[in-house]
N, C-alpha and C positions, 0 to 999 in steps of 0.2 A: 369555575373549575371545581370540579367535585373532588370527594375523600379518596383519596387513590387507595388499593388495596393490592396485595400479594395474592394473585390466583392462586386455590388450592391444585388446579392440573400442572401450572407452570413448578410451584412449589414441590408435586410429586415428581417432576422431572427431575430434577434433583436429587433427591430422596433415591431414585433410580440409579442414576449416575453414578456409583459411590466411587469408581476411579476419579472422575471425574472430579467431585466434588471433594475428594483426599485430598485431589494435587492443587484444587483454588485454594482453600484453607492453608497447603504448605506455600504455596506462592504468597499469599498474603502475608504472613509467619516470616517470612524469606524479606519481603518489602519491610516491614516492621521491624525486622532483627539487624538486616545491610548484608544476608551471608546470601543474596541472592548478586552478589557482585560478579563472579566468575558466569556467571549466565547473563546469553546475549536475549534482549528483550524485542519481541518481533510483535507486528500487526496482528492481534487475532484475536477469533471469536471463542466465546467456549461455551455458548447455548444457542444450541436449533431454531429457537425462538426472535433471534437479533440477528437483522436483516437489512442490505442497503446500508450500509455505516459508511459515513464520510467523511470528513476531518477534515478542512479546508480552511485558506488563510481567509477572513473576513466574507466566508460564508459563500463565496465566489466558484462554483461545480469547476471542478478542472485544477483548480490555484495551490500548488505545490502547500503542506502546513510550514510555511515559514515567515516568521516574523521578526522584526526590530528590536532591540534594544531600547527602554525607553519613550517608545511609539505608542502611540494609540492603536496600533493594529492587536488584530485578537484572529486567534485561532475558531471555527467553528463548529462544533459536532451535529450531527445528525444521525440517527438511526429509528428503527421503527420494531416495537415489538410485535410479536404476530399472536394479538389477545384482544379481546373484547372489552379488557377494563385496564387500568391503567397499572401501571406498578412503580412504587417511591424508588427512585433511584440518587445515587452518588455519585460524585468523582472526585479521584485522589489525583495529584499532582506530584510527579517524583522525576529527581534531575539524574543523571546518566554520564555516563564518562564517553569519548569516543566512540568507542564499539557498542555502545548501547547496553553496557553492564550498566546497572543501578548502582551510584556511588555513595559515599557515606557523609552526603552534606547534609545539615539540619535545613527544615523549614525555612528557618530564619536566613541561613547563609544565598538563600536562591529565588525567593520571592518576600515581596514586601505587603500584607494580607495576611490571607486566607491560603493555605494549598489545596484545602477540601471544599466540598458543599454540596448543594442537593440542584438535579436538575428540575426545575420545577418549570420549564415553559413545555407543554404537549398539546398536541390535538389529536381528535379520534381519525379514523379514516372516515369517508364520507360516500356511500352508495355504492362500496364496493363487497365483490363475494369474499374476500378474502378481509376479515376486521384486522386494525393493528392500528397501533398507538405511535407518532411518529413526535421522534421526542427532538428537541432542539436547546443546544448551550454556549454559549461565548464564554470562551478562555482567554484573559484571567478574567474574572469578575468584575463589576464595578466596584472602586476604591481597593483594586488589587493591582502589582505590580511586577513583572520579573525584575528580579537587582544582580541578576549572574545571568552569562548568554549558555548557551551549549544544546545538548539531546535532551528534550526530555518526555515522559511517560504520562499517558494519562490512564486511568484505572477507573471500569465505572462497575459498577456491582448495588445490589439491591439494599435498600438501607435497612429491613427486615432482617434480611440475611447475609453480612459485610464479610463474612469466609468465601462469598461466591461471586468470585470477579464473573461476567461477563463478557467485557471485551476489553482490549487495551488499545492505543493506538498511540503513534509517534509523531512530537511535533519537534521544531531548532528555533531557537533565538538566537540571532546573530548580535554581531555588535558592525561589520562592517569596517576593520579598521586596515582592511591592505584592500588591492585591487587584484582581478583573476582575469587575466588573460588567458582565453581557454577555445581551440581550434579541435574539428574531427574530420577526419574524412581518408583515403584510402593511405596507407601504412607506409610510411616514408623509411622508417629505420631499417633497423637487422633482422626483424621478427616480422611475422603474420603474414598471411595472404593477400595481395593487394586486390587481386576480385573477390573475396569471400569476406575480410575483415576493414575493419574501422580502427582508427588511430585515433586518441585524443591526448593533446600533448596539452601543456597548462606551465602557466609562464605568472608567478607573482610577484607583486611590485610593493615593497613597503612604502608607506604613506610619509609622506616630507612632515618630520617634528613627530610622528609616529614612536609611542617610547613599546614595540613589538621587535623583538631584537632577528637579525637578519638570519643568523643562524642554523641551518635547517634541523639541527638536532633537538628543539624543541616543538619545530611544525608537524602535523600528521596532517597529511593530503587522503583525501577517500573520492574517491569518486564511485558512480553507478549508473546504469544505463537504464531507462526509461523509470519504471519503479520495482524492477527484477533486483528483489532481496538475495540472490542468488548467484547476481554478477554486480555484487561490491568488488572493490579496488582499491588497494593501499600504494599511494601512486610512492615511487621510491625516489628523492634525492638525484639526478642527474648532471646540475652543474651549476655555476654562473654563467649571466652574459651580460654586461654592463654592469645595471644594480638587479637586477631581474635574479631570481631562483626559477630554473627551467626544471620543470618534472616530464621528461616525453624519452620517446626513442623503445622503453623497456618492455618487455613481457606482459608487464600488468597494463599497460595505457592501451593493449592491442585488444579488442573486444570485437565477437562474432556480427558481421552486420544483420543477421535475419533477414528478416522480408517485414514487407508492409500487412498492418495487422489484420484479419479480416476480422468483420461486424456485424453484426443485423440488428434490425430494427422491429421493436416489437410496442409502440408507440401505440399500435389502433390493434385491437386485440376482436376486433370483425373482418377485417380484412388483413390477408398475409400482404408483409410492406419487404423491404431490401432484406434478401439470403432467408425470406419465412418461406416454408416452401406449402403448408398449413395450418390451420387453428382449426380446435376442436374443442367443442365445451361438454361436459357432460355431469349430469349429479352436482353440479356447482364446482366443477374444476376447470379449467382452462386449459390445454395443452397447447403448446407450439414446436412446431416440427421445424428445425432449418435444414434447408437442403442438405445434400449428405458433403460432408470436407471433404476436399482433394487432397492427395500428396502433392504439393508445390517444389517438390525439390529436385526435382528434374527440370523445371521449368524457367524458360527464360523472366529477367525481371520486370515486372509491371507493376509502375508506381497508381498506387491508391489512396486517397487522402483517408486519413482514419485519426482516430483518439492517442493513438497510440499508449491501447492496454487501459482508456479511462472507461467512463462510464455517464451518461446525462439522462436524470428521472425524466422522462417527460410524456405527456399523453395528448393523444391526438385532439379531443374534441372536448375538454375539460378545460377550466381555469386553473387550479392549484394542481400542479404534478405532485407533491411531499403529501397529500391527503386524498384525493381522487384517482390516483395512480393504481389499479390492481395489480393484483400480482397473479406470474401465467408460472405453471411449467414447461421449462426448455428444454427439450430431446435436441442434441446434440449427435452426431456419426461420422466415423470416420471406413469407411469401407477397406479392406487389406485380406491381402489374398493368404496369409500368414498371420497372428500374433508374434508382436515382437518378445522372445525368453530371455531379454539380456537386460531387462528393464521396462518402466513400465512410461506411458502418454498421458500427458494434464493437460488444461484447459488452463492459460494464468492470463490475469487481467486481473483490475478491479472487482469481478465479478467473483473473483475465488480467492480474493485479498492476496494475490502473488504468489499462495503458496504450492509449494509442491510434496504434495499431500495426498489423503483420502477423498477432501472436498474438491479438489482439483481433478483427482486422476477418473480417467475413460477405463471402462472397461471390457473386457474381449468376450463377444457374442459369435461363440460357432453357430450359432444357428442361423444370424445373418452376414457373419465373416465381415464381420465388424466391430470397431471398437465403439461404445455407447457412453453416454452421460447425460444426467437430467439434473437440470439447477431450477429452483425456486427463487424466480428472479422479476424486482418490481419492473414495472413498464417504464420504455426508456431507449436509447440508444448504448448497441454494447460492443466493443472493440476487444478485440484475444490473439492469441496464439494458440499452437500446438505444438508443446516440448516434447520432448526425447527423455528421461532421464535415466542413466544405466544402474545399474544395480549398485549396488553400495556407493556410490555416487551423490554431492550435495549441489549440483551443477547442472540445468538441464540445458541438452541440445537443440537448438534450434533449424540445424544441419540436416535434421531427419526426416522431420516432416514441411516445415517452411522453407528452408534453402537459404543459403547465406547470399549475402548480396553488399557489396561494397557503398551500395546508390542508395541505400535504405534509410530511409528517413526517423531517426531515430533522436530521442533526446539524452540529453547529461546531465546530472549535478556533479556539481566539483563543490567539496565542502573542508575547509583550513582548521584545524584546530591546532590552539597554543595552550602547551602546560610547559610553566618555569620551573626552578627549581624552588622545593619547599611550597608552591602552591597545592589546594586542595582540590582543584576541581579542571575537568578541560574547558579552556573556552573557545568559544563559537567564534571567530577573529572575519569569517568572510563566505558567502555561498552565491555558485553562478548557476545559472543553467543555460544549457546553450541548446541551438535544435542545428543540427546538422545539415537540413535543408530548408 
């Protein structure tokens, strides 16, 4: 492994940046000081250059970042810089209250270690047009240990330049100490659509000799649908039945069914594969074209097995997908006889880290009476949607352009935290996930 160095063009990006590079120095300032508590802490990138980022339990594409208390399991990162030489990187470890604010436990109070270190396992890319460095780390380290469950943050930024987070990402440690009984499917209560909406009702069971008190006023229940940061749920207190704490019936358990996700496949980057409609190379760039989107929301429901919003690197005719995997540009379209003035259309999946955004949002071409979008995306198989989201609005609609559908096959976390009285920190007590079909 050679002397890694800080590219001087990656470096001028920054130097460019100067919004950019204010707000990482104050966000770092903010992590260091704790007065970054009232801000909630989301998945995201914040250089052009960091690409494909994944965070998975035990390194496993797909595997929710959740782990054990106690366990030998570990969380995995992956991401790939898009540079010809390598660049020294770090990561910081910080624990999180509920909501994902950053709370004010020390080091010591939440891992037994290290919280920091340097990622030092990389390789280059290999015979591809596009060079990049694709970096890989296992959380926590060896002879490292979490000793507190809950949310917590990882933080990686260049060790040259430690004012300049890059990307952040969110993993949980649980500890497992009740059971989640947890059901979806069309809306039994007083609220929702029973052909448009989904119900998930959740039912917990304290554990026999269990010293987590029954109580619900110290439980917070959250739930969320697929990995739409956008449709969390703070599921509310409903009743007893037996020894059981029933959470269902209310407004918040009731969530939009969508539609099943569409995907294409851009795996062989010589021939157009599933929803490619062409590939085009030119000067050493790669373009892929997917056929153009439909409005599905007139349309009756047709189940399609999908990712639902993940993502899988892979390449057709190569051995290592993480090193041989090029990367293509993806022309995206959504044809419409009108732009919509009341809001604007994203693209969310894994592919645009869920958010609803700039890097997400399609744009409106009068000149093909269409909305457009191009992502820089490695070879792989990729699963999405097409929200809605109105204007001053933190919610996107699925309603608009994919169609709500009761039959839709969608997934759940349901995640329990307990804070007692006089405790400093939330803890992780129990996480399910369920798939609806």
């Amino acid at each position: 492994m050679g002397k890694m160095t800080f590219m001087p063009r990656y470096a001028a990006h920054w130097r460019k940046s100067r919004h950019l590079r204010y707000f990482t120095i104050l966000l770092t300032l903010m992590f260091e000081m704790g007065v970054l508590h009232s801000q909630t802490v989301t998945d995201s990138i914040w250089n052009d250059n960091i690409k494909t980022v994944s965070l998975t339990r035990g390194g496993i594409e797909l595997e929710a970042p959740i782990i054990m208390i106690g366990s030998s399991d570990r969380v995995v990162l992956r991401f790939d810089l898009l540079a010809a030489q390598a660049t020294h990187f770090r990561y910081r470890i910080s624990h999180c209250d509920a909501d994902w604010h950053p709370d004010h436990l020390a080091p010591a109070d939440f891992i037994s270690g290290f919280e920091d270190g340097s990622i030092d396992n990389y390789q280059f890319s290999f015979t591809t047009m596009h060079s990049y460095v694709n970096y890989y780390q296992s959380i926590p380290s060896e002879y490292t240990s979490f000793i507190a469950s809950g949310n917590y943050i990882l933080t990686i930024y260049p060790t040259e330049y430690p004012d300049s987070i890059v990307l952040t990402r969110r993993f949980m440690v649980t500890e497992e100490l009740i059971d989640i009984e947890a059901t979806s499917g069309k809306p039994s209560g007083p609220v929702g659509d029973m052909m448009r909406d989904q119900e998930l009702n959740v039912a917990l069971t304290i554990k026999e000799g269990s010293p987590i008190p029954s109580s619900p006023q110290y439980l917070h229940v959250v739930a969320w649908q697929n990995n739409r940061r956008d449709l969390v749920r703070t599921l509310p207190f409903s009743g007893y039945q037996r020894n059981q704490l029933m959470y269902r019936w209310k407004e918040a358990n009731v969530f939009p069914g969508g539609n099943c996700f569409r995907y294409f496949d851009i795996s062989n980057l010589r021939s157009p594969m599933y929803n490619v409609q062409r590939i085009e190379e030119a000067g050493g760039v790669t373009m892929a074209f997917l056929r153009p989107e439909e409005d599905r929301s007139r349309k009756n429901y047709s189940f399609v097995k999908g990712l639902n919003g993940g993502m899988k690197v892979n390449i057709w005719d190569r051995n290592d997908p993480q090193t041989e995997a090029d990367y293509a540009w993806v022309n995206f379209s959504l044809p419409m006889d009108h732009p919509r003035i009341d809001g604007t259309i994203h693209i969310i999946g894994d592919l645009s880290d869920w958010c609803l955004d700039e890097r997400s949002q399609m744009e409106w071409q009068p000149r093909y009476k269409a909305y457009t979008k191009r992502m820089l995306l490695k070879q792989g198989y990729y699963s999405y949607q097409l929200v809605f989201l109105p204007t001053g609005a933190t919610t996107g609609q699925t309603s608009v352009v994919e169609g709500d559908h009761y039959e839709t096959p969608n997934s759940y976390t349901i995640c329990v935290y307990l804070r007692q009285p006089g405790a400093l920190f939330d803890r992780l007590i129990a996480v399910r996930q369920i798939h609806n079909q």
